[in-house]
FILUM-563022 format. One line per 5 residues: their letters; for each residue x, y, z of N, C-alpha, C. Coordinates in steps of 0.02 Angstrom, whole numbers. Atoms other than C-alpha are relative to their C-alpha. Example, Ala and Ser with C-alpha at 12.3 -4.5 7.8 and 13.67 -1.06 7.14 Angstrom:
BEGIN
AS = 45:-59:0:615:-225:390:45:60:0 ~ -42:-59:-3:684:-53:357:-39:55:37
# end
This chain:
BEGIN
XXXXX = -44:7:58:362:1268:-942:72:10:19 ~ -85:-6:9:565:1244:-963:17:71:1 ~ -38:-62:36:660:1397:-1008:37:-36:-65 ~ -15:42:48:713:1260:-1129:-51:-49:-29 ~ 73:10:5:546:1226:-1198:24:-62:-56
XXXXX = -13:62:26:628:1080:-1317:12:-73:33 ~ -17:41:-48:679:973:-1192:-67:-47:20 ~ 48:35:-14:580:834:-1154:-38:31:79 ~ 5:-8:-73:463:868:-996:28:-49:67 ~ -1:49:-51:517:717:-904:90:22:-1
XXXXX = -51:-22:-31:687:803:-906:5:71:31 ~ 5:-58:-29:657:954:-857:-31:8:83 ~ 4:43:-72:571:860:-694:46:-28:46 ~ -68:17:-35:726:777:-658:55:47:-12 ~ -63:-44:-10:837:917:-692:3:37:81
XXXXX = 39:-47:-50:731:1017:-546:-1:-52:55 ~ -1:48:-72:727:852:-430:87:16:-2 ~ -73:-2:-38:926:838:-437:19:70:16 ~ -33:-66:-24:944:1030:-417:-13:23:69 ~ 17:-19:-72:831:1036:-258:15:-55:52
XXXXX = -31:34:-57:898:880:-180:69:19:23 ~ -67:7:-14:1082:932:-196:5:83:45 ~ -12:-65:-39:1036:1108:-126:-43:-4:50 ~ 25:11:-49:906:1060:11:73:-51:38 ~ -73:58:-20:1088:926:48:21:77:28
XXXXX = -68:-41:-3:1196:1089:50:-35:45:64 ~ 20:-78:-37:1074:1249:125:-52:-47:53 ~ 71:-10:-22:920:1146:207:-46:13:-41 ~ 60:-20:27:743:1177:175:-11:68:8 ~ 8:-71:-20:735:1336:258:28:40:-45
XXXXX = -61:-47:35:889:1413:179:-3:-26:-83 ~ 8:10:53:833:1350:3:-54:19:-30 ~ 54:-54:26:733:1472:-96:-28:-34:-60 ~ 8:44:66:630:1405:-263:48:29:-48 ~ -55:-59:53:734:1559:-359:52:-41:-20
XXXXX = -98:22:50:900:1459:-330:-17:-78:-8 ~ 42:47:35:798:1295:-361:21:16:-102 ~ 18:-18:77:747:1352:-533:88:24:-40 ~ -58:-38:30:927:1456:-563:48:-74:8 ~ -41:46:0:1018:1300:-535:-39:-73:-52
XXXXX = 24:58:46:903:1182:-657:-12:19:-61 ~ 11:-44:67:888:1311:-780:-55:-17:-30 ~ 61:25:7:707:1296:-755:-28:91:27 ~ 35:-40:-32:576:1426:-711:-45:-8:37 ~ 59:-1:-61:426:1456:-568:-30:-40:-31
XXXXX = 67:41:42:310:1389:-685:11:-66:-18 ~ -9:72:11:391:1229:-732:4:-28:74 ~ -9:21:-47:433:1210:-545:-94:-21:-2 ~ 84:13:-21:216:1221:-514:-19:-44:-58 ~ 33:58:67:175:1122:-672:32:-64:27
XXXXX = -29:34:-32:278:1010:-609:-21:-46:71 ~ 7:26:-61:261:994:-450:-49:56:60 ~ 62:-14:-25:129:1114:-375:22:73:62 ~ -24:-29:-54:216:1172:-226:66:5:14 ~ -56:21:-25:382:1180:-130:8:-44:64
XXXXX = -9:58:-25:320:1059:-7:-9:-61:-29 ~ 19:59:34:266:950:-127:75:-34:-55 ~ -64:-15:26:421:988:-222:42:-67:44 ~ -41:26:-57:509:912:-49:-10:-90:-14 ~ 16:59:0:410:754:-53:18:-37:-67
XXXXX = -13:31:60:447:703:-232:77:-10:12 ~ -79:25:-3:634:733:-192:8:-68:41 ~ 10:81:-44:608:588:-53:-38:-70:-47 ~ 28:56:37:492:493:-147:53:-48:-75 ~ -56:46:64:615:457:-294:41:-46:17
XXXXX = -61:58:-25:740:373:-210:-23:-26:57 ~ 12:27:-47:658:318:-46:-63:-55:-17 ~ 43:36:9:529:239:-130:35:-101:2 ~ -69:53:21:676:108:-214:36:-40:69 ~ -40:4:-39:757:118:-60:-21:-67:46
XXXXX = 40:43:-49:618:32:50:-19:-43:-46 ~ 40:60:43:558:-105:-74:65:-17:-4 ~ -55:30:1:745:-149:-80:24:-36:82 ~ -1:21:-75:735:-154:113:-56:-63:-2 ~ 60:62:-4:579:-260:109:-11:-65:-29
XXXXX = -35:61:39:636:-385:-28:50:-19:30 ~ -74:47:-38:794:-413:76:-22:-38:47 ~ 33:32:-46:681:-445:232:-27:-74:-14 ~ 50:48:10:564:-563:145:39:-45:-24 ~ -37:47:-4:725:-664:76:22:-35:55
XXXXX = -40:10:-74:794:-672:248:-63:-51:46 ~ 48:47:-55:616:-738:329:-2:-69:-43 ~ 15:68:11:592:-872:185:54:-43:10 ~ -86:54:-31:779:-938:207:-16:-24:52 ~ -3:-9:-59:726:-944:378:-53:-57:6
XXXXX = 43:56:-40:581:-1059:367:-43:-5:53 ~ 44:-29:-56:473:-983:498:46:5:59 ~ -30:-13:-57:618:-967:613:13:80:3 ~ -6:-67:3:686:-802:685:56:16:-46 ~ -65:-3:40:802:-728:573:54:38:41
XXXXX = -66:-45:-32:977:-669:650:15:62:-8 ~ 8:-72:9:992:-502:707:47:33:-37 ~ -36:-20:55:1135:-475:603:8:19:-60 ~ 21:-2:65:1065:-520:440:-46:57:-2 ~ 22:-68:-5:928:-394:493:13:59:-6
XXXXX = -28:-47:-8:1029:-260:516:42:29:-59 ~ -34:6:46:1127:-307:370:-53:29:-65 ~ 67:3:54:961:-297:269:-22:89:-6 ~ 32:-68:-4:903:-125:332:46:53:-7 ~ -59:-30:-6:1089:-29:358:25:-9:-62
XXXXX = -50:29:37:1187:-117:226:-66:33:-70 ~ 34:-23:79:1055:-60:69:2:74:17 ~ -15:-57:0:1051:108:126:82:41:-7 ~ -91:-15:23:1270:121:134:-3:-16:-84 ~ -15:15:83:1243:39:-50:-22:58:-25
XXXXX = 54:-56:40:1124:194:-104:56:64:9 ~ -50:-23:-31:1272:307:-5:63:-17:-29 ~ -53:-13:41:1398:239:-106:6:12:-75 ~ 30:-16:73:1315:284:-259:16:69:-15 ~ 5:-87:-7:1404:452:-294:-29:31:-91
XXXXX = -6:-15:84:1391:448:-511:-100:8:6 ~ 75:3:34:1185:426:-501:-31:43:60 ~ 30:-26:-44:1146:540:-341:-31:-65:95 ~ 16:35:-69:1122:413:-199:38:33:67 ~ -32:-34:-54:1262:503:-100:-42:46:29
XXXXX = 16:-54:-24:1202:649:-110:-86:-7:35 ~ 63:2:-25:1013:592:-57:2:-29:66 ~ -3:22:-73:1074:510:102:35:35:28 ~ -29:-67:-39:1170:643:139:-59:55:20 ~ 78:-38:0:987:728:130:-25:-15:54
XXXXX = 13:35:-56:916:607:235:21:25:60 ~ -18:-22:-36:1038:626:324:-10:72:79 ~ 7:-72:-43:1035:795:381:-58:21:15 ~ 94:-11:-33:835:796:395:-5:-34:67 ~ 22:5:-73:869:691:538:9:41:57
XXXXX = 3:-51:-49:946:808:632:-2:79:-4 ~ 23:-47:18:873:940:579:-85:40:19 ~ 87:16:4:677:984:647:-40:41:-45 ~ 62:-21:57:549:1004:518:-64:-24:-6 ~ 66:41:-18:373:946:568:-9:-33:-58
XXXXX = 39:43:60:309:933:402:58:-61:-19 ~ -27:38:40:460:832:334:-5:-63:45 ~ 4:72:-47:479:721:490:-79:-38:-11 ~ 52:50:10:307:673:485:-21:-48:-77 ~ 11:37:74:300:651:294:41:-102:3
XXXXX = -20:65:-15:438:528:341:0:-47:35 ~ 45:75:-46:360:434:466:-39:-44:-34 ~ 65:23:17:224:396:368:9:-60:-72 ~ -25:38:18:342:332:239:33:-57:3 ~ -24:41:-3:428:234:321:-26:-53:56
XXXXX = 38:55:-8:295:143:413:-6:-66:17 ~ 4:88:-21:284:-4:372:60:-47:-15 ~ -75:38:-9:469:-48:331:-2:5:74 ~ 7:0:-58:485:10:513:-41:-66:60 ~ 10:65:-4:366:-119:562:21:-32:10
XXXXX = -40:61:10:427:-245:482:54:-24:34 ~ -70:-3:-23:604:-224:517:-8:4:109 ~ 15:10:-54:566:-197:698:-30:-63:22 ~ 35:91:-10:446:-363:716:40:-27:-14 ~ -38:60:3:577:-451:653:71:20:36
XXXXX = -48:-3:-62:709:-387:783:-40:-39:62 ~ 86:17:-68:544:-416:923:20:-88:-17 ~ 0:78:5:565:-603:853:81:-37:24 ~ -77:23:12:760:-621:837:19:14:79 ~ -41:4:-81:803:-568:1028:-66:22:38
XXXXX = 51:0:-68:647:-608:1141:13:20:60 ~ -30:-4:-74:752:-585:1300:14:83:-13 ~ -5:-76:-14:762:-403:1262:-52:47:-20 ~ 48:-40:-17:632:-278:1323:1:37:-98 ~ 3:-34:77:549:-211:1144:23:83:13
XXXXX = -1:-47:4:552:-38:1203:85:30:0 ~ -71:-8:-14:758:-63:1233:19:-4:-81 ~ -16:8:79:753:-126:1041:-13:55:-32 ~ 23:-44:32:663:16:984:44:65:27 ~ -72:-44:-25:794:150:1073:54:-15:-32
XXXXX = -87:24:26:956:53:1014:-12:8:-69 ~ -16:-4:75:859:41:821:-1:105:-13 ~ 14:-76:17:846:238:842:81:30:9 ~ -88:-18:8:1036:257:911:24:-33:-53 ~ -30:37:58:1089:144:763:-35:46:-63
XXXXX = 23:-60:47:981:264:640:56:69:16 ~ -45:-60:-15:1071:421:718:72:-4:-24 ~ -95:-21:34:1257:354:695:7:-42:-64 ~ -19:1:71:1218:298:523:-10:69:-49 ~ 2:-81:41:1167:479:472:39:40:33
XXXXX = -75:-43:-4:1318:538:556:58:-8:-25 ~ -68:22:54:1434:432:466:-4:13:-86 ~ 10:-16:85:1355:459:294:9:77:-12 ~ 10:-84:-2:1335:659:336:77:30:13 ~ -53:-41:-51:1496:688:432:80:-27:-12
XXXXX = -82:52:3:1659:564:368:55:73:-1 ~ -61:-47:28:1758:714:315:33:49:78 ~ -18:-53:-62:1729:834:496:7:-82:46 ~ -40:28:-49:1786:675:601:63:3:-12 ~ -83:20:29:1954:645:502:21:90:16
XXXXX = -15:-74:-8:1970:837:513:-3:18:88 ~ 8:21:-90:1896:824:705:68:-22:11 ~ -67:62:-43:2043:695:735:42:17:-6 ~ -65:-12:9:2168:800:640:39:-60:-43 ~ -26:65:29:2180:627:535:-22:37:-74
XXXXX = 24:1:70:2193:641:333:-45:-42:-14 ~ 62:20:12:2032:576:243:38:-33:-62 ~ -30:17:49:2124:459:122:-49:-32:-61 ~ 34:41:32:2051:382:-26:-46:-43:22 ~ 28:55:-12:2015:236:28:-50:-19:64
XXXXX = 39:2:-63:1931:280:207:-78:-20:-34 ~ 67:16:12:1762:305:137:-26:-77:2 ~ 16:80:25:1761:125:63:7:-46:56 ~ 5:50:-62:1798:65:248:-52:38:50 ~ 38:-16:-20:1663:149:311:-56:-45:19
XXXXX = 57:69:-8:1524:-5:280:18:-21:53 ~ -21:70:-54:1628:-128:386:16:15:48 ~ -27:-25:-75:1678:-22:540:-105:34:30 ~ 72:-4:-35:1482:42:549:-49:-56:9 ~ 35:58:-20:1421:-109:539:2:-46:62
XXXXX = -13:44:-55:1521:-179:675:-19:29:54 ~ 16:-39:-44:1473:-36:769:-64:-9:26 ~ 71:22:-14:1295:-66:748:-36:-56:26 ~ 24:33:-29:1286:-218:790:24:-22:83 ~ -39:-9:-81:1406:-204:953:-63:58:7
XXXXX = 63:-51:-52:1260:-60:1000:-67:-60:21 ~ 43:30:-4:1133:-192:959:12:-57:65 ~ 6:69:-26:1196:-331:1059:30:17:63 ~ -11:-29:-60:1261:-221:1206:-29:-38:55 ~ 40:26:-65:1197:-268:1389:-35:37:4
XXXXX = 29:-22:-25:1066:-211:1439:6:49:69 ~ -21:-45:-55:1062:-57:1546:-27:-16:67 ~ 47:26:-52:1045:-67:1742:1:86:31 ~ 12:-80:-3:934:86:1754:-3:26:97 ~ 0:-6:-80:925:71:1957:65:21:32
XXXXX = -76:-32:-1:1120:88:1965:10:65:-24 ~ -37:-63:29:1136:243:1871:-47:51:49 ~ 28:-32:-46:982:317:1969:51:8:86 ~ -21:7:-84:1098:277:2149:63:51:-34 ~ -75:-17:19:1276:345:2057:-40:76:27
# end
């Protein structure tokens, strides 16, 4: 039950999802107690377990809300991109564009919580948490897949296992740019002006795909250096 026992239940669910995504964002999982859960949704234990059962389960619903959206927005972009395509490969660009570019959209979502949930993301990546990492493996599956097979198609001439490294460095410095804009400009000693954020898309993008389309490493040279 609420502490505001009028309240519809289906808000008192989402009061308790945005209070534990924006404070698992701020403290972690570790450093986030249900107490300041509940004290920040102006909810109690009991609505948390009616609710939601647990505080890992708790975890997974915060992911599930928005990652659910997230990946069926990824997977509808894909499946435009292959039928345009006509059974050809589709360009690794558009790919990239498909899988990167919907997640910056969800990231520039600050009025409905998208920021703050890829800022979540975010920081789960580099962060280790068995249970969560695996939860999110398991989620993300078969976008993964997908999105991968259709790199595997788009540049044949490069070793899969080199694709699957570069799509993991291209994961990493997009959850450093969504997590971190403010401590580079501060890093650099540069002001964080308005308008940086909003050039954020078009400088990671170019980034990503300059990682993607790099040369190939010559691992026998670096072994002799």
């Amino acid at each position: 039950m609420s502490t505001e026992p009028h309240l519809p239940q289906s808000e008192t669910r989402d009061r308790i999802l945005d209070a534990a995504e924006r404070l698992f964002m701020e403290h972690g999982f570790e450093g986030t107690s249900m107490r300041l859960i509940t004290g920040a949704a102006n909810a109690n234990l009991a609505a948390v377990n009616y609710h939601f059962g647990s505080k890992d389960a708790l975890i997974q619903a915060v992911f599930r809300r928005r990652m659910t959206a997230l990946n069926e927005a990824r997977l509808a972009a894909l499946d435009r991109l292959e039928a345009e395509a006509g059974g050809e490969a589709v360009k690794p660009s558009r790919i990239v564009e498909a899988f990167f570019g919907t997640a910056l959209e969800l990231a520039a979502d600050a009025e409905h919580g998208g920021n703050t949930f890829m800022r979540l993301l975010s920081r789960t990546y580099n962060e280790p948490n068995a249970f969560v990492r695996q939860f999110l493996a398991e989620e993300y599956a078969e976008v993964m897949d997908r999105f991968l097979g259709a790199l595997f198609r788009a540049l044949p001439g490069v070793p899969r296992d080199e694709i699957m490294w570069r799509f993991h460095y291209m994961m990493g410095a997009m959850s450093f740019a969504i997590a971190g804009i403010e401590s580079v400009y501060a890093t650099a000693g540069l002001p964080c002006t308005e308008e940086e954020p909003s050039r954020m898309r078009p400088r990671l993008m170019s980034f990503l795909l300059g990682g993607l389309r790099a040369p190939l490493p010559d691992f026998g040279a670096a072994a002799t250096d």
